[in-house]
Predicted model as a PDB file, atoms N, CA, C, CB and O in Angstrom, pLDDT in the B-factor column:
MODEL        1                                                                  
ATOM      1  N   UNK A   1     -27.151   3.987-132.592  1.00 82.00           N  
ATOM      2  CA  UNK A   1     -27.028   5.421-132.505  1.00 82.00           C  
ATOM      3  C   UNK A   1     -26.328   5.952-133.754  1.00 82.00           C  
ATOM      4  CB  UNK A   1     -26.265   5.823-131.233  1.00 82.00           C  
ATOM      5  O   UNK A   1     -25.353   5.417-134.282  1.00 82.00           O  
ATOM      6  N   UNK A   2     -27.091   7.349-134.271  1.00 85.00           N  
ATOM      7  CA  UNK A   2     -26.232   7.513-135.154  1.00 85.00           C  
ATOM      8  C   UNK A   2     -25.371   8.582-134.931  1.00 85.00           C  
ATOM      9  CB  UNK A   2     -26.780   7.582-136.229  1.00 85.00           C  
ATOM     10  O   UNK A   2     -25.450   9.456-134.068  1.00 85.00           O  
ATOM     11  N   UNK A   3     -23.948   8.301-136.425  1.00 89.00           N  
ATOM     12  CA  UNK A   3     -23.156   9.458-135.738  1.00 89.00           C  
ATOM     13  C   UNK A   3     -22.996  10.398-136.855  1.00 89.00           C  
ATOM     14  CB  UNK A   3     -21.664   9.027-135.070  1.00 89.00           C  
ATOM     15  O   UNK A   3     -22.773   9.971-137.988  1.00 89.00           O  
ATOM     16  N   UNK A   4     -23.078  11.427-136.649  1.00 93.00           N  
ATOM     17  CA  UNK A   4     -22.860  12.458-137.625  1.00 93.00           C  
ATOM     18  C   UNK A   4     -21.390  13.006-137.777  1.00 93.00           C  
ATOM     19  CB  UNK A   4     -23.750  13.564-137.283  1.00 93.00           C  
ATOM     20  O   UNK A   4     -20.648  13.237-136.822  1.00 93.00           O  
ATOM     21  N   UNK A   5     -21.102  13.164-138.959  1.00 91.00           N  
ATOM     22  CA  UNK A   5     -20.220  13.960-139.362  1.00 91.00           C  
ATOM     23  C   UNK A   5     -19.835  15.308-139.854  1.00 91.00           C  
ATOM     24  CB  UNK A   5     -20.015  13.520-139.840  1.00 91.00           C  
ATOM     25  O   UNK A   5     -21.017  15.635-139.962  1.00 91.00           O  
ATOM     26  N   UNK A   6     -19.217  16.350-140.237  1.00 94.00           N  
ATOM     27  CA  UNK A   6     -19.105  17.090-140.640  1.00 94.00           C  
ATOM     28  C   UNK A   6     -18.654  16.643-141.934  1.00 94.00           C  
ATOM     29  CB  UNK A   6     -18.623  17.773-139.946  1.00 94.00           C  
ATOM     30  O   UNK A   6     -18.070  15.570-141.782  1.00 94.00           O  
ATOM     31  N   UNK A   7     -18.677  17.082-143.408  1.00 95.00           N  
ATOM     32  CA  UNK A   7     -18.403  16.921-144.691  1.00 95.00           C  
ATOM     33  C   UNK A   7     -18.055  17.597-145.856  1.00 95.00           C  
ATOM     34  CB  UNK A   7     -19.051  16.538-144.930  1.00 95.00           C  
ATOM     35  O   UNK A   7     -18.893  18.382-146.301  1.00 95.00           O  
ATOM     36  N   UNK A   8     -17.048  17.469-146.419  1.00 96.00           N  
ATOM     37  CA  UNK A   8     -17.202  18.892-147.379  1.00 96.00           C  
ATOM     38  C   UNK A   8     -16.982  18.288-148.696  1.00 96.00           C  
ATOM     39  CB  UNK A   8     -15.977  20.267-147.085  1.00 96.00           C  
ATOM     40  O   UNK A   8     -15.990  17.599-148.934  1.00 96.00           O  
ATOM     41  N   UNK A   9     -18.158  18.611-149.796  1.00 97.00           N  
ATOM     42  CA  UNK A   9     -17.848  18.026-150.948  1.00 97.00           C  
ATOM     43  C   UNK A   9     -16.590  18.804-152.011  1.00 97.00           C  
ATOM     44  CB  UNK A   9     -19.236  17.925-151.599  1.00 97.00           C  
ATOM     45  O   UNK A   9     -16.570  20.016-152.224  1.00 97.00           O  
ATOM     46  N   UNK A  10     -15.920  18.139-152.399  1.00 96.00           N  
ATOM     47  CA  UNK A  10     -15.221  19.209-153.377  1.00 96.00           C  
ATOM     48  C   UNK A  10     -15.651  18.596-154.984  1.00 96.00           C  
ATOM     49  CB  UNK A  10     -13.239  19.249-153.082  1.00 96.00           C  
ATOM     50  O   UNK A  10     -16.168  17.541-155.351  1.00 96.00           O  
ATOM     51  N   UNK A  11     -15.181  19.764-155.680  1.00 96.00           N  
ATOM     52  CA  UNK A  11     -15.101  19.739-156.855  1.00 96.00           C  
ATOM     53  C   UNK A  11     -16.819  19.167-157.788  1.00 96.00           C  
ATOM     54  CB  UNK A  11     -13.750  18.814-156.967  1.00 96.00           C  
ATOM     55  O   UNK A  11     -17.725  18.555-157.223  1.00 96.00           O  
ATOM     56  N   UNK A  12     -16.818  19.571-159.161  1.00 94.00           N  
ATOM     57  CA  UNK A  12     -18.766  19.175-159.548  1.00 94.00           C  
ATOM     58  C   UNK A  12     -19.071  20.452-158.753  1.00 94.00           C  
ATOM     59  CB  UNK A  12     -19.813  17.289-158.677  1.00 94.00           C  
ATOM     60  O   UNK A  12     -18.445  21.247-158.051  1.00 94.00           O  
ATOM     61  N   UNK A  13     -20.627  20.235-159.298  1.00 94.00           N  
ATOM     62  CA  UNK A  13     -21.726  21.363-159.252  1.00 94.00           C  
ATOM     63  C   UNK A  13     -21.851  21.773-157.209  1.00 94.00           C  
ATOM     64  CB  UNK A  13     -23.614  20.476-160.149  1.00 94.00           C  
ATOM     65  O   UNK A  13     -21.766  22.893-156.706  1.00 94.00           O  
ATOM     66  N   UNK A  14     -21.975  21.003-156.784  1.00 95.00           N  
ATOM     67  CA  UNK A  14     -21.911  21.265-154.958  1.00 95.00           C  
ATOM     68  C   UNK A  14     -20.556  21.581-154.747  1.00 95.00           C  
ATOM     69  CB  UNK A  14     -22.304  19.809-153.840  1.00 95.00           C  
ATOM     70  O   UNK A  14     -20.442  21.289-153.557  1.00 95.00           O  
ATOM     71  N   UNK A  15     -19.185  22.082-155.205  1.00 97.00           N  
ATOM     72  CA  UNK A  15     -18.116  22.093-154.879  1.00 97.00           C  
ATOM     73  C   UNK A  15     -18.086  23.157-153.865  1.00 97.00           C  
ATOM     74  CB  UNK A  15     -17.328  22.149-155.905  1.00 97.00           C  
ATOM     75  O   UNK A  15     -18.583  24.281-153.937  1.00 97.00           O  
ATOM     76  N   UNK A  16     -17.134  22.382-152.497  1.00 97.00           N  
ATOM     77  CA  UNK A  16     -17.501  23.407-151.168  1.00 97.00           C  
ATOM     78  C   UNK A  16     -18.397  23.464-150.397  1.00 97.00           C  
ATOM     79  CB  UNK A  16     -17.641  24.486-151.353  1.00 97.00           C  
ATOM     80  O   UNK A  16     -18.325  24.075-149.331  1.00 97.00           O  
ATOM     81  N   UNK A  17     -19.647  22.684-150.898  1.00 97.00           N  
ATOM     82  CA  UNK A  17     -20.846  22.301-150.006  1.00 97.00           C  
ATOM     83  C   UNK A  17     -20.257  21.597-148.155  1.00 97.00           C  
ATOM     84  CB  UNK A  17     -21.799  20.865-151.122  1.00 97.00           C  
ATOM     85  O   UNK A  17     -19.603  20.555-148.133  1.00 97.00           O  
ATOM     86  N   UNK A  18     -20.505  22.114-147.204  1.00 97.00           N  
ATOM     87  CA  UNK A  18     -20.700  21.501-146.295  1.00 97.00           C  
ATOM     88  C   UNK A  18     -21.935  20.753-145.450  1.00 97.00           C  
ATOM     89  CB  UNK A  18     -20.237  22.117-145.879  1.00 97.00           C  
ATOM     90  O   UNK A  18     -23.017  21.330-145.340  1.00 97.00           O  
ATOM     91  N   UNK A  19     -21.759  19.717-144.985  1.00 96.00           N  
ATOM     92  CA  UNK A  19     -22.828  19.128-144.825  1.00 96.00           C  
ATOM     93  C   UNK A  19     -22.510  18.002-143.612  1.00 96.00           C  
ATOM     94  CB  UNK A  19     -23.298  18.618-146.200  1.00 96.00           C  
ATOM     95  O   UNK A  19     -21.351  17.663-143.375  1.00 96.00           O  
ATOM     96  N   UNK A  20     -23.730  17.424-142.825  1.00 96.00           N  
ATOM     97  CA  UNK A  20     -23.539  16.624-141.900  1.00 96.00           C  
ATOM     98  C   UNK A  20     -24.375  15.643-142.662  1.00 96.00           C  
ATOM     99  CB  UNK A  20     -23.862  17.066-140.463  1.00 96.00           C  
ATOM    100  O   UNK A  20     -25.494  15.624-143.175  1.00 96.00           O  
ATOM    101  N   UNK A  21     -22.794  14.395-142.437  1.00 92.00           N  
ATOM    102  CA  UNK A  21     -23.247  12.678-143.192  1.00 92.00           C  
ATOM    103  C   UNK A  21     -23.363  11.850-141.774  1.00 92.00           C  
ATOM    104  CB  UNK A  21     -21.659  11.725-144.492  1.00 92.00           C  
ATOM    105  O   UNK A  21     -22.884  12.133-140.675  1.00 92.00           O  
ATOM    106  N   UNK A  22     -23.982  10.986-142.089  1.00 93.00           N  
ATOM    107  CA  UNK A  22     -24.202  10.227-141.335  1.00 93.00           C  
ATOM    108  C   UNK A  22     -23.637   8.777-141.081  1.00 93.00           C  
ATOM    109  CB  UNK A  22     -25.158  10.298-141.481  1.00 93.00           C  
ATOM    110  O   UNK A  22     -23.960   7.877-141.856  1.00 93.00           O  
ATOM    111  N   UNK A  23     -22.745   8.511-139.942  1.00 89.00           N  
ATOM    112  CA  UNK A  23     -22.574   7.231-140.095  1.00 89.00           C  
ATOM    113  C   UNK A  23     -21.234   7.019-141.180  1.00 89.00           C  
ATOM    114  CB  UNK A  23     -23.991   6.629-140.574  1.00 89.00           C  
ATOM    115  O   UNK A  23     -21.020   5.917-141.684  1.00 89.00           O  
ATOM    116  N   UNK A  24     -20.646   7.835-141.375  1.00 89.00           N  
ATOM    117  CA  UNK A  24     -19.703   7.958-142.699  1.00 89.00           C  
ATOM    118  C   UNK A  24     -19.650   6.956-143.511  1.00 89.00           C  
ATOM    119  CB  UNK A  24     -18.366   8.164-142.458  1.00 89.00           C  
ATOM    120  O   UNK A  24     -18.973   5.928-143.480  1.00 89.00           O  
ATOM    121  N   UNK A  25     -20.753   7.510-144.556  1.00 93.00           N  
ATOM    122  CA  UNK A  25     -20.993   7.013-145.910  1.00 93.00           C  
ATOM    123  C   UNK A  25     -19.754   6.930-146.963  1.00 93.00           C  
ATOM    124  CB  UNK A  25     -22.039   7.901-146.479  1.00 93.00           C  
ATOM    125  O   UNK A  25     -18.948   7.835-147.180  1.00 93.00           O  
ATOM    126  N   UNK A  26     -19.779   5.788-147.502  1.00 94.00           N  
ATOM    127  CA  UNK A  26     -18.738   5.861-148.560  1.00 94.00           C  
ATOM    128  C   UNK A  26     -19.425   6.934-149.813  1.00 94.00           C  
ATOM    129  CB  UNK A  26     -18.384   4.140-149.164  1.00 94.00           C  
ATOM    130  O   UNK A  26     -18.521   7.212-150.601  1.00 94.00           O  
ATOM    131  N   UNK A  27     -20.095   7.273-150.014  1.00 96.00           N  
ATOM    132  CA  UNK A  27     -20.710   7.894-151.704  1.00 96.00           C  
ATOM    133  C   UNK A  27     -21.855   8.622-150.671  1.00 96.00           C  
ATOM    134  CB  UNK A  27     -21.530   6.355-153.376  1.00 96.00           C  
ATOM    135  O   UNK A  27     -22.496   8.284-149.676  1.00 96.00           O  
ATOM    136  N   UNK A  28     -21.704   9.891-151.569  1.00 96.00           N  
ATOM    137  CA  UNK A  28     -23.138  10.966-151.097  1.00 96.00           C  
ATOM    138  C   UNK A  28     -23.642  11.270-152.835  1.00 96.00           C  
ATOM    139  CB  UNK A  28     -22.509  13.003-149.949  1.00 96.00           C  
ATOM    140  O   UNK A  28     -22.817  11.748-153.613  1.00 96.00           O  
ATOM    141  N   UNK A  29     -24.750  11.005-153.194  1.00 95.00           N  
ATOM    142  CA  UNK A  29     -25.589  11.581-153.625  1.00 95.00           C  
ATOM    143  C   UNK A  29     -26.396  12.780-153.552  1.00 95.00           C  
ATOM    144  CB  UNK A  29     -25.954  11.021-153.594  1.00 95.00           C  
ATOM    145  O   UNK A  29     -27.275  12.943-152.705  1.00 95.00           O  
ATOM    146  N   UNK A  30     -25.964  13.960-154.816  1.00 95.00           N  
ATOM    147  CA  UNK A  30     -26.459  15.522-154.462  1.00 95.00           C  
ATOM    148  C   UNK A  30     -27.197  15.408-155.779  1.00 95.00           C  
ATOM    149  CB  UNK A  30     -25.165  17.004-154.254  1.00 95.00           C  
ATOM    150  O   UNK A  30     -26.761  14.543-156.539  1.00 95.00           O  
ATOM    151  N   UNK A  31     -28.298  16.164-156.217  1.00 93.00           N  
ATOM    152  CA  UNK A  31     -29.220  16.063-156.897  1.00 93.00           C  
ATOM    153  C   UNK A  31     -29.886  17.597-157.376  1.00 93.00           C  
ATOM    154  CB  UNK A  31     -30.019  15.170-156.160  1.00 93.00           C  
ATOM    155  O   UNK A  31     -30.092  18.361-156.433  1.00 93.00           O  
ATOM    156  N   UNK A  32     -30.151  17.984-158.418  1.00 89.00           N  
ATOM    157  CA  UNK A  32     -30.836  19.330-158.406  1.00 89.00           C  
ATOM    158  C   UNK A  32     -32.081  18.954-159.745  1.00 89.00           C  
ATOM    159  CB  UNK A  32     -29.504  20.840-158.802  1.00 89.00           C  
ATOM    160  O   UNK A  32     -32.193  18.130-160.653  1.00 89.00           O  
ATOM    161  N   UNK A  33     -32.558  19.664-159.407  1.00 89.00           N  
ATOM    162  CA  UNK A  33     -33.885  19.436-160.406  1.00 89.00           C  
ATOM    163  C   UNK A  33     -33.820  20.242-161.675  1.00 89.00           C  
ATOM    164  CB  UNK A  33     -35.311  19.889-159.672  1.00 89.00           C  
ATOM    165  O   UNK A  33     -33.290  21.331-161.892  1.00 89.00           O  
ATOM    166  N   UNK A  34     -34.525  19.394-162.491  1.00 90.00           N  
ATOM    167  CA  UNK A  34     -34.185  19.665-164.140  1.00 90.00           C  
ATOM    168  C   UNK A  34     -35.688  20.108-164.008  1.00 90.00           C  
ATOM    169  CB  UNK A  34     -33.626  18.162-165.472  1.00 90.00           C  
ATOM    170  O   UNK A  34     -36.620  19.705-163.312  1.00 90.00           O  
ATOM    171  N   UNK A  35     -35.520  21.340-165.185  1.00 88.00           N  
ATOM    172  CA  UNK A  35     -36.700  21.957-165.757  1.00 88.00           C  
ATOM    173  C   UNK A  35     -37.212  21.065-166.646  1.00 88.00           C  
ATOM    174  CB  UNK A  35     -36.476  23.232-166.398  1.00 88.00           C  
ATOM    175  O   UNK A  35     -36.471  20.505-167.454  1.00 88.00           O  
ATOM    176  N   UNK A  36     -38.910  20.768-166.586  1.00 87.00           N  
ATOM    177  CA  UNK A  36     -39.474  20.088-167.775  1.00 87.00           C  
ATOM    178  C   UNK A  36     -40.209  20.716-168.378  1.00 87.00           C  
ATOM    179  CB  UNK A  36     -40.072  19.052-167.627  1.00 87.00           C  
ATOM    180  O   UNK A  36     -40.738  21.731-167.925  1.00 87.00           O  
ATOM    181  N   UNK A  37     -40.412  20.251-169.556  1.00 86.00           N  
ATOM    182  CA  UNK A  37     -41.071  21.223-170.776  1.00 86.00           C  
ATOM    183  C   UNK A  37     -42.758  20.768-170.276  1.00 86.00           C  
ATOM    184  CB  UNK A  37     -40.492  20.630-172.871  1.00 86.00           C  
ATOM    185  O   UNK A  37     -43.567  21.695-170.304  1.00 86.00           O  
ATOM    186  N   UNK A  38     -43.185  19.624-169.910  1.00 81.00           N  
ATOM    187  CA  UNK A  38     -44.285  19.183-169.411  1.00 81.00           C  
ATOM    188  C   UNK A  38     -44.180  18.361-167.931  1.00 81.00           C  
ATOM    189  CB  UNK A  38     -44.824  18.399-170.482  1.00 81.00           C  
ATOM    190  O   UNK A  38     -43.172  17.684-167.728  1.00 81.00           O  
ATOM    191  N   UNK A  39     -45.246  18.436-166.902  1.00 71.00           N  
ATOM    192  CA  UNK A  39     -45.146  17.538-166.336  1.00 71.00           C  
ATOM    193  C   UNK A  39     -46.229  17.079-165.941  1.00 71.00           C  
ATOM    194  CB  UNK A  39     -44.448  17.656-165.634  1.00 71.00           C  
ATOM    195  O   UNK A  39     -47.065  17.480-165.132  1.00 71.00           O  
ATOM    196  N   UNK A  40     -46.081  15.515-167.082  1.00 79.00           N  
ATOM    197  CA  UNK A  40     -47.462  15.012-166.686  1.00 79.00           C  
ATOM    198  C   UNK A  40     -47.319  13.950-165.690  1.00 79.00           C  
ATOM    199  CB  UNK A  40     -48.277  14.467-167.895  1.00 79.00           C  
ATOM    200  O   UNK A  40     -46.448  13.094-165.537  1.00 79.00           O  
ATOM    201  N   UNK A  41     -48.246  14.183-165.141  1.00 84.00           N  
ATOM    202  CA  UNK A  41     -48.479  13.108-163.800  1.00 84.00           C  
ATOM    203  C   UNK A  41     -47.564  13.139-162.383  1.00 84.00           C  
ATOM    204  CB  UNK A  41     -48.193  11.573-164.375  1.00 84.00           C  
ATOM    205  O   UNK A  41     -47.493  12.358-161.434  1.00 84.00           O  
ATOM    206  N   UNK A  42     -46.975  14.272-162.659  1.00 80.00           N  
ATOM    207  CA  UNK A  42     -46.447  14.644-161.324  1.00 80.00           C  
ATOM    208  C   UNK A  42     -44.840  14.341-161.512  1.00 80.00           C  
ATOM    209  CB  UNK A  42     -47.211  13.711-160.022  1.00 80.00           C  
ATOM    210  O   UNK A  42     -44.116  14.554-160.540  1.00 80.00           O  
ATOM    211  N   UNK A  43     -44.290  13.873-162.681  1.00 86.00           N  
ATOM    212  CA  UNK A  43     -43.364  13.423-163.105  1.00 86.00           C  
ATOM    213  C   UNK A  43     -41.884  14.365-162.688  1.00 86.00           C  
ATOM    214  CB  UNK A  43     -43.762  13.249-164.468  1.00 86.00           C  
ATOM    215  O   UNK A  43     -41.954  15.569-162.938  1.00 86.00           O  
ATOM    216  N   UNK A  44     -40.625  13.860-162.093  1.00 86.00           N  
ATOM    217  CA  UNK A  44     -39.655  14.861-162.037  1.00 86.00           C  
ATOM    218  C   UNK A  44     -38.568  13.986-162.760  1.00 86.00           C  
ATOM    219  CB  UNK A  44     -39.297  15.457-160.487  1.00 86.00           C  
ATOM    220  O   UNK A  44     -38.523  12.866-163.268  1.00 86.00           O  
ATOM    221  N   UNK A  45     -37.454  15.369-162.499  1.00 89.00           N  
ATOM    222  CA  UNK A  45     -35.763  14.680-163.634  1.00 89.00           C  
ATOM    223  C   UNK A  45     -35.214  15.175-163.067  1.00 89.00           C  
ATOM    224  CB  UNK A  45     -35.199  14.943-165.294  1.00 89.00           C  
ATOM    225  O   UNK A  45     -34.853  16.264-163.514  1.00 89.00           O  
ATOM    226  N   UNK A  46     -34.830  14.861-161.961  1.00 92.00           N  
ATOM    227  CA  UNK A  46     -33.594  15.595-161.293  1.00 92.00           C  
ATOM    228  C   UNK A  46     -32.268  15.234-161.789  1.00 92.00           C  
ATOM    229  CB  UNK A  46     -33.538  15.332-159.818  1.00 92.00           C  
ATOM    230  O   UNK A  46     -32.052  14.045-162.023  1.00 92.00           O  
ATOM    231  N   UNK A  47     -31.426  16.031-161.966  1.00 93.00           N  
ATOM    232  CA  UNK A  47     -29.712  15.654-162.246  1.00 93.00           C  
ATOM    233  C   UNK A  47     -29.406  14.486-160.934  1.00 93.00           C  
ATOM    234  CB  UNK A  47     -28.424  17.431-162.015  1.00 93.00           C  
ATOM    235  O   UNK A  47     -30.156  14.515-159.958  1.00 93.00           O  
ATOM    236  N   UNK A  48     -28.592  13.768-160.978  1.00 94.00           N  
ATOM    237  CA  UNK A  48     -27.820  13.215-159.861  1.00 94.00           C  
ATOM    238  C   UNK A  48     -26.127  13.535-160.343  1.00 94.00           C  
ATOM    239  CB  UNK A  48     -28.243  11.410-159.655  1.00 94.00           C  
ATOM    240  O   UNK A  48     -25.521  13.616-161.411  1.00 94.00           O  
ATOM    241  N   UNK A  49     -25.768  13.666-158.765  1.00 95.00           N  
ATOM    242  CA  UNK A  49     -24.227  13.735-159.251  1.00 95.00           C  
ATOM    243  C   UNK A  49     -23.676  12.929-157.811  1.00 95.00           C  
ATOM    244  CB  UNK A  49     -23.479  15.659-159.559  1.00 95.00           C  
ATOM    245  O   UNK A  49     -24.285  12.849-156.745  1.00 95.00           O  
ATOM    246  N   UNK A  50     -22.524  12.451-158.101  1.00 96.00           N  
ATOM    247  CA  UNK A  50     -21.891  11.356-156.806  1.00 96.00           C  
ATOM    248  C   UNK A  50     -20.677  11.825-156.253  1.00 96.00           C  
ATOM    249  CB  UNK A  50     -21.482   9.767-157.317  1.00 96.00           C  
ATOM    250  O   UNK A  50     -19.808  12.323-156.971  1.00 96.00           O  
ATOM    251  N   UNK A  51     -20.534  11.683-154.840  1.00 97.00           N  
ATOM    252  CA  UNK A  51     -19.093  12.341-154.495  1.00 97.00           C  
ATOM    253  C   UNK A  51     -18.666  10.857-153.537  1.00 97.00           C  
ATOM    254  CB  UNK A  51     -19.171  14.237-153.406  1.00 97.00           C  
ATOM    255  O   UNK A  51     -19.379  10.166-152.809  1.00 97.00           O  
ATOM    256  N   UNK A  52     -17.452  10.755-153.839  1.00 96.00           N  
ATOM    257  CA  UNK A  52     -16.950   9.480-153.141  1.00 96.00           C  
ATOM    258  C   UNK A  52     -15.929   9.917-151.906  1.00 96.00           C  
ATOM    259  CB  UNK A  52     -16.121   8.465-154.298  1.00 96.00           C  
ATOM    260  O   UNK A  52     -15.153  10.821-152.215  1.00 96.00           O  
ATOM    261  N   UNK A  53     -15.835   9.489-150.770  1.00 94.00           N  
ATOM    262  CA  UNK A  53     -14.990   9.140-149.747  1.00 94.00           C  
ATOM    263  C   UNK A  53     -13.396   9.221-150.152  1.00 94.00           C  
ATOM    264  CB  UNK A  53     -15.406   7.749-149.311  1.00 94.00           C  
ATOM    265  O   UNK A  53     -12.908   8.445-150.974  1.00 94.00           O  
ATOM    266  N   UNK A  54     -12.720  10.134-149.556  1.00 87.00           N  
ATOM    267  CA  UNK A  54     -11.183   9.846-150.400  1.00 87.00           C  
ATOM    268  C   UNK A  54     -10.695   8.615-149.177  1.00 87.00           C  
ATOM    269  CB  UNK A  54      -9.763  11.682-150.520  1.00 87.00           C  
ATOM    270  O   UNK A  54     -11.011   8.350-148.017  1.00 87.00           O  
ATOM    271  N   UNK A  55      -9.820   8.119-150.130  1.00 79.00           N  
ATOM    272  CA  UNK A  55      -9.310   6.893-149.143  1.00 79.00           C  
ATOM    273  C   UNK A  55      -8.371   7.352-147.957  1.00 79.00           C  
ATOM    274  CB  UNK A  55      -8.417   5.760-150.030  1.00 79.00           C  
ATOM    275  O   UNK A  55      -8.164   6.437-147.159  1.00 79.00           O  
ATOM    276  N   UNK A  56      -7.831   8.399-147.687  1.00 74.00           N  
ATOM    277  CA  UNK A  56      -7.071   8.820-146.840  1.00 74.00           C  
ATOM    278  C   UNK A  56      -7.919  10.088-145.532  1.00 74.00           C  
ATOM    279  CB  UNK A  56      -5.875   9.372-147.836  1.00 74.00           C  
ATOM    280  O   UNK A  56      -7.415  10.921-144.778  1.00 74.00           O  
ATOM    281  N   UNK A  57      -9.519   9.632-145.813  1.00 66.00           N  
ATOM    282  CA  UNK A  57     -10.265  10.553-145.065  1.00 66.00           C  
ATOM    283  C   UNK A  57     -10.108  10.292-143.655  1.00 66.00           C  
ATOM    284  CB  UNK A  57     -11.644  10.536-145.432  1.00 66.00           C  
ATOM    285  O   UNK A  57     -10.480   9.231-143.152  1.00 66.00           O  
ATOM    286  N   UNK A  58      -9.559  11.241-142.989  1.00 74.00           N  
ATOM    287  CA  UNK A  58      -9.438  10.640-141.251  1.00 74.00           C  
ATOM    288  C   UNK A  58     -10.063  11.916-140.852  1.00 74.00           C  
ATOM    289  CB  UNK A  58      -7.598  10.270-140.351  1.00 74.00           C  
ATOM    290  O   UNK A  58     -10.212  12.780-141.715  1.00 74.00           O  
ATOM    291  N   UNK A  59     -10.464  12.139-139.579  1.00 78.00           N  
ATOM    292  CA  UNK A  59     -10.489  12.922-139.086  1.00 78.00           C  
ATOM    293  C   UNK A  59     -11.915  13.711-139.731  1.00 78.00           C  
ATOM    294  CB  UNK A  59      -9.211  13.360-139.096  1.00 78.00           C  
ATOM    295  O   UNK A  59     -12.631  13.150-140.561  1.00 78.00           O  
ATOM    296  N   UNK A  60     -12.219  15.264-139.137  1.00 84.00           N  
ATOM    297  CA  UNK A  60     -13.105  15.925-139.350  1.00 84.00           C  
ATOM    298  C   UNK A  60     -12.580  17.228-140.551  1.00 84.00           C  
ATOM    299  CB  UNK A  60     -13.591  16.280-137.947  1.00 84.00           C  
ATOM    300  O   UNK A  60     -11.397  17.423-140.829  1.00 84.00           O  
ATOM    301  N   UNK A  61     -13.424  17.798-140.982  1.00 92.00           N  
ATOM    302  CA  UNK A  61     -14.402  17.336-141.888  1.00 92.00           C  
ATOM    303  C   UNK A  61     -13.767  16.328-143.021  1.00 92.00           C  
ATOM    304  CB  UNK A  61     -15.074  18.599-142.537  1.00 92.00           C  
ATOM    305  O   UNK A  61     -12.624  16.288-143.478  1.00 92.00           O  
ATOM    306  N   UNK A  62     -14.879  15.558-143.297  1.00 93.00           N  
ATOM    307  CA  UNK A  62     -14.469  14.312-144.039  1.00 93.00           C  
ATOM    308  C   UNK A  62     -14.576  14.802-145.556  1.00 93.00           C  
ATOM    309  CB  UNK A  62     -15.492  12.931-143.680  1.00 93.00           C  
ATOM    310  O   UNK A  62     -15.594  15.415-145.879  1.00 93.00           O  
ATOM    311  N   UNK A  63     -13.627  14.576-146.456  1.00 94.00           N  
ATOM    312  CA  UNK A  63     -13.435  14.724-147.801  1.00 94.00           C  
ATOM    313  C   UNK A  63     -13.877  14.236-148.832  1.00 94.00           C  
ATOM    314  CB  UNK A  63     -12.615  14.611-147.990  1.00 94.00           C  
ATOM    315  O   UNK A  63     -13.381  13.175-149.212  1.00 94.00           O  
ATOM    316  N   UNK A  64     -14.717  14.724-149.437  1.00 96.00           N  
ATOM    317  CA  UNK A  64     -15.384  13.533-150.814  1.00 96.00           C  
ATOM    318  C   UNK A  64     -15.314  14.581-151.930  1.00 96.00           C  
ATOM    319  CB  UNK A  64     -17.416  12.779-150.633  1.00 96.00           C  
ATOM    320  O   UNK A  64     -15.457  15.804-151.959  1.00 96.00           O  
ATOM    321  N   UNK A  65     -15.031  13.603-152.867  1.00 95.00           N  
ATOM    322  CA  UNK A  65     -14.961  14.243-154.225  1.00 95.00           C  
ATOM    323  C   UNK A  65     -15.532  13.926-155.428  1.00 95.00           C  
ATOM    324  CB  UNK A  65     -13.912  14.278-154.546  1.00 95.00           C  
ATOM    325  O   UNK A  65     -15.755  12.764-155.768  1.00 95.00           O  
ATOM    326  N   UNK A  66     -15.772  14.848-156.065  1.00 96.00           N  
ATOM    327  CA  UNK A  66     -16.612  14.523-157.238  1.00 96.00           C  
ATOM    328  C   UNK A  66     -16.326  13.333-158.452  1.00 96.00           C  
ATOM    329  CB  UNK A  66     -16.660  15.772-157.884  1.00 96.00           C  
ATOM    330  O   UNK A  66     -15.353  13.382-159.204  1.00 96.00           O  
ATOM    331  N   UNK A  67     -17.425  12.205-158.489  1.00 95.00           N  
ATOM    332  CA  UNK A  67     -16.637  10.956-159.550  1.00 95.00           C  
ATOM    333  C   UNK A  67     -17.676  11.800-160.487  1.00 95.00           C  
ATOM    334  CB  UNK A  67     -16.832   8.717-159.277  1.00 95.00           C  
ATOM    335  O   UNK A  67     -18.878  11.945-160.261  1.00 95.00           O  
ATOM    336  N   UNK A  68     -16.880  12.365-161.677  1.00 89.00           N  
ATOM    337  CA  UNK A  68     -17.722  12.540-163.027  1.00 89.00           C  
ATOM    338  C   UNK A  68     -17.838  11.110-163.879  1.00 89.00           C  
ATOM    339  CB  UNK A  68     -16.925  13.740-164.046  1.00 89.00           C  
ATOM    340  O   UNK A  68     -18.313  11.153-165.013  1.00 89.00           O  
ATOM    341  N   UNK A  69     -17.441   9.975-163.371  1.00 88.00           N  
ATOM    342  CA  UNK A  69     -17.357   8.731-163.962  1.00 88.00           C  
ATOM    343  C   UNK A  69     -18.741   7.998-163.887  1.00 88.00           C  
ATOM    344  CB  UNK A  69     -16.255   7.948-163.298  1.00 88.00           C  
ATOM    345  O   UNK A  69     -19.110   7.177-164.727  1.00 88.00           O  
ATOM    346  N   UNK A  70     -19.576   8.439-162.626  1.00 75.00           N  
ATOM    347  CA  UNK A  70     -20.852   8.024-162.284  1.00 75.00           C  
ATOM    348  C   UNK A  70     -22.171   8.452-163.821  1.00 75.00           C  
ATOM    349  CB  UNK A  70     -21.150   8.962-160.621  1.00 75.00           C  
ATOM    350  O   UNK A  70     -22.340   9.659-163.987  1.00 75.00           O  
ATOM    351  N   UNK A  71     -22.724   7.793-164.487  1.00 63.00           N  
ATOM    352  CA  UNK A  71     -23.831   8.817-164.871  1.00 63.00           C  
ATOM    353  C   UNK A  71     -24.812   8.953-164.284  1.00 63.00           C  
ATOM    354  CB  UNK A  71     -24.309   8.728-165.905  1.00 63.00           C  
ATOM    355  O   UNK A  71     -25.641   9.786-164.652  1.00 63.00           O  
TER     356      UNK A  71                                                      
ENDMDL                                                                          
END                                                                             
């Protein structure tokens, strides 16, 4: 069964985003799409950006924060 959470990313481009994680994930992956000058073959570039689990996350909503360390 899964369990959902409530989540709030801080800090980076989603800062303040709330969201239901699942299963409480250590790392969420948020993503937005890059403009291309061409796209051949159906091709995309989305940005990725990573928010990690703070180690002292208890309770609801769960805290993750932006690693700009990820590329």
């Amino acid at each position: 069964m899964t369990n959902w959470t409530t989540a709030v990313l801080g800090g980076g481009p989603a800062d303040g985003l709330r969201i239901q994680a699942a299963d409480r994930p250590s790392a969420i992956q948020v993503t937005y799409p890059c403009v291309l000058d061409a796209r051949p073959g159906g091709v995309r570039a989305p940005a990725l950006y990573t928010y990690r689990l703070g180690s002292r996350a208890e309770g609801e909503p769960l805290r993750y924060g932006f690693d700009g360390a990820i590329p």
